[in-house]
C-alpha positions in Angstrom: 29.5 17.8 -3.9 25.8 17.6 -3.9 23.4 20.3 -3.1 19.5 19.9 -2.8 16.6 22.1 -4.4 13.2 22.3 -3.8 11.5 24.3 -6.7 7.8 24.9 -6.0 4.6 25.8 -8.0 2.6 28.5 -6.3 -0.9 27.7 -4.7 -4.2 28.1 -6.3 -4.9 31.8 -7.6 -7.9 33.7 -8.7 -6.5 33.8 -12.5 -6.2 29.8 -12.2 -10.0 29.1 -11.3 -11.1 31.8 -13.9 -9.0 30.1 -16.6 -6.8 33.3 -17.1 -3.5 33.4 -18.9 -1.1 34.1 -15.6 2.1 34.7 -16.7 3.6 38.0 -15.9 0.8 39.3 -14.6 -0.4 38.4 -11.1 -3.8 37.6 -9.2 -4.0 36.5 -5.6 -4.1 33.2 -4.2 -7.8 32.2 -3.4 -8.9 30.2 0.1 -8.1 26.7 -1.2 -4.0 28.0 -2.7 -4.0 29.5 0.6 -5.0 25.7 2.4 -2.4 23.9 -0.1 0.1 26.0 1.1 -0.4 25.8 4.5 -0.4 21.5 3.7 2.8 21.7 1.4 4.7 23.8 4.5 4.1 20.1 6.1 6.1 18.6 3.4 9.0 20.5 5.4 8.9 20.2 8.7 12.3 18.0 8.3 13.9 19.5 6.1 16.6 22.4 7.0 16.2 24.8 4.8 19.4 27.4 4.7 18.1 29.9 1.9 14.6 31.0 0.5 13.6 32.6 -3.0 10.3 33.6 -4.8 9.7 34.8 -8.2 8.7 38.1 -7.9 5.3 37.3 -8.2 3.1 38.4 -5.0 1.3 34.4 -5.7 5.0 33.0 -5.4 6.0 35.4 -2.5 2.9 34.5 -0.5 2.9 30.8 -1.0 6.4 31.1 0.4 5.3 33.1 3.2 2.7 30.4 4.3 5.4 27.0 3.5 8.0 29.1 5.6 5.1 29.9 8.5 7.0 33.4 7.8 10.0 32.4 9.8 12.6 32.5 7.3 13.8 36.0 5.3 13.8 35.3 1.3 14.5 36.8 -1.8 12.5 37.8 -4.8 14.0 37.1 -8.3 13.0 38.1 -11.6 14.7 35.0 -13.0 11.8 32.5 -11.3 9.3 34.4 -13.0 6.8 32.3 -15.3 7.0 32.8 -18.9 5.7 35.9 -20.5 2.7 36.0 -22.7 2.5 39.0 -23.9 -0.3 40.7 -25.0 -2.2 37.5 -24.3 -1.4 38.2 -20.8 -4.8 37.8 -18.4 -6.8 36.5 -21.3 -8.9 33.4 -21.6 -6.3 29.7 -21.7 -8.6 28.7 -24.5 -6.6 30.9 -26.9 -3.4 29.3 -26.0 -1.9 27.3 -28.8 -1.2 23.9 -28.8 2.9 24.5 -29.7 3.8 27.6 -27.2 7.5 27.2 -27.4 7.8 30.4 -29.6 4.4 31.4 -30.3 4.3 34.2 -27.8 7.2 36.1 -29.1 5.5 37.7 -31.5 3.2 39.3 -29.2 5.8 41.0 -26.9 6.3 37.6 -24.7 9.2 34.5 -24.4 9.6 31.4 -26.0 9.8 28.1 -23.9 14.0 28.2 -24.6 14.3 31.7 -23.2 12.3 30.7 -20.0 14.4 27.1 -19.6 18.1 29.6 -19.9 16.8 32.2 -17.3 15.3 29.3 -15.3 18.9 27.3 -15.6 20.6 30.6 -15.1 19.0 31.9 -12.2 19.0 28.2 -10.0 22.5 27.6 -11.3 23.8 31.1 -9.8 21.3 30.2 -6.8 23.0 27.1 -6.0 26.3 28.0 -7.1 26.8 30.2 -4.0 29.0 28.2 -1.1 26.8 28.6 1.8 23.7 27.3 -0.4 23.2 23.6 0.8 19.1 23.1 0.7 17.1 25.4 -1.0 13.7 26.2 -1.6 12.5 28.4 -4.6 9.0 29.0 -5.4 8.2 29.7 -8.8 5.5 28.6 -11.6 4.0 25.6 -13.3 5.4 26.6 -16.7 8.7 28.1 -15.0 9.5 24.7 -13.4 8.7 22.3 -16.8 11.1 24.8 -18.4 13.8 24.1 -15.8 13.4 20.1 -16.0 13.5 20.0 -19.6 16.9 21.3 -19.4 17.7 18.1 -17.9 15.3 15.3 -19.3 12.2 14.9 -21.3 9.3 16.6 -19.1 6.3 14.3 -20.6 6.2 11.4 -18.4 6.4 14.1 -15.0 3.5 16.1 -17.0 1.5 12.7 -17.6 0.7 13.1 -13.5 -0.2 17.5 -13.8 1.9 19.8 -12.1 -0.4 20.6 -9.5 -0.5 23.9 -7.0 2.0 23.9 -4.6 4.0 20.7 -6.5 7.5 20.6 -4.9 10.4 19.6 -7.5 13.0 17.7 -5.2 16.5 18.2 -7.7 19.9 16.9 -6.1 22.6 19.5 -7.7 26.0 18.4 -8.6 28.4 21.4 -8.2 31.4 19.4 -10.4 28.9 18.6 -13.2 26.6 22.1 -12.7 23.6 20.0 -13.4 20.4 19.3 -11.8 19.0 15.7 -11.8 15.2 15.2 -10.3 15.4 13.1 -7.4 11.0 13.0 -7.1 7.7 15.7 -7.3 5.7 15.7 -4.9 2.0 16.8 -5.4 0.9 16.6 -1.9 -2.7 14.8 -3.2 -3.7 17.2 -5.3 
């Protein structure tokens, strides 16, 4: 059997036009995440969606809010958080690294692998559940490369940006437990 999930990038946020280190911490969307929102919710006017979930994140939970026109209950999980960055958390993206897969550990944050298992853990269990046909999860840029590189090589996707409110269209196969991505759309921007 074959499921479908949407995972989504949040819309613009303060933190992303000031060049801030997002992570765990949070800042609001700004007027334009708001209007990319509000275009991306057009991306699923015909598409049934059964369930809803957010990263905890109030930019994740309000980019849902807008996609869904507020019409459809959700839940927030931890597990779609973005990766931590520890003390580097809110700080300028100049000091990031050029190799982040483990470089943030030692300052109380996660390396890439421990992002890609909670990302595959927590959309597995999502779409594991029986009355889970198509699914939309809104989560974060460095959240959803994570995720696909669990399943191929994330380059050529990253070649294109992973833009606000990019939608992740995966196809799940329940037999194999594995996600395969079917397109991303970045709605033009």
């Amino acid at each position: 059997m074959k499921k479908t999930l949407y995972l989504m990038r949040h819309g613009q946020t303060l933190f992303n036009v000031r060049r801030k280190i997002q992570g765990a911490c949070d800042s609001p969307l700004t007027e334009l995440g708001i209007q990319q929102a509000g275009i991306a919710s057009a991306y699923f006017d015909d598409i049934d969606l059964d369930h809803a979930y957010s990263s905890t994140a109030e930019r994740a939970c309000d980019t849902l809010e807008i996609v869904t026109n507020e019409l459809m209950p959700y839940q927030r999980l931890k597990g779609l958080k973005e990766m931590h960055f520890g003390t580097f958390e809110g700080e300028s993206e100049d000091l990031n690294p050029k190799d982040k897969s483990t470089f943030f550990v030692q300052y109380g944050g996660e390396s890439g692998d421990q992002v890609r298992e909670r990302m595959v853990r927590t959309c597995t269990d999502i779409m594991e559940q029986d009355d889970h046909q198509t699914v939309l999860a809104v989560s974060h840029a460095g959240a959803c490369i994570h995720f696909l590189s669990a399943w191929q090589d994330p380059h050529e996707v990253m070649k294109d940006g992973i833009t606000n409110c990019c939608v992740f269209k995966y196809e799940y196969d329940v037999a194999e437990k594995t996600f395969e991505l079917l397109e991303v759309e970045r709605h033009g921007f």
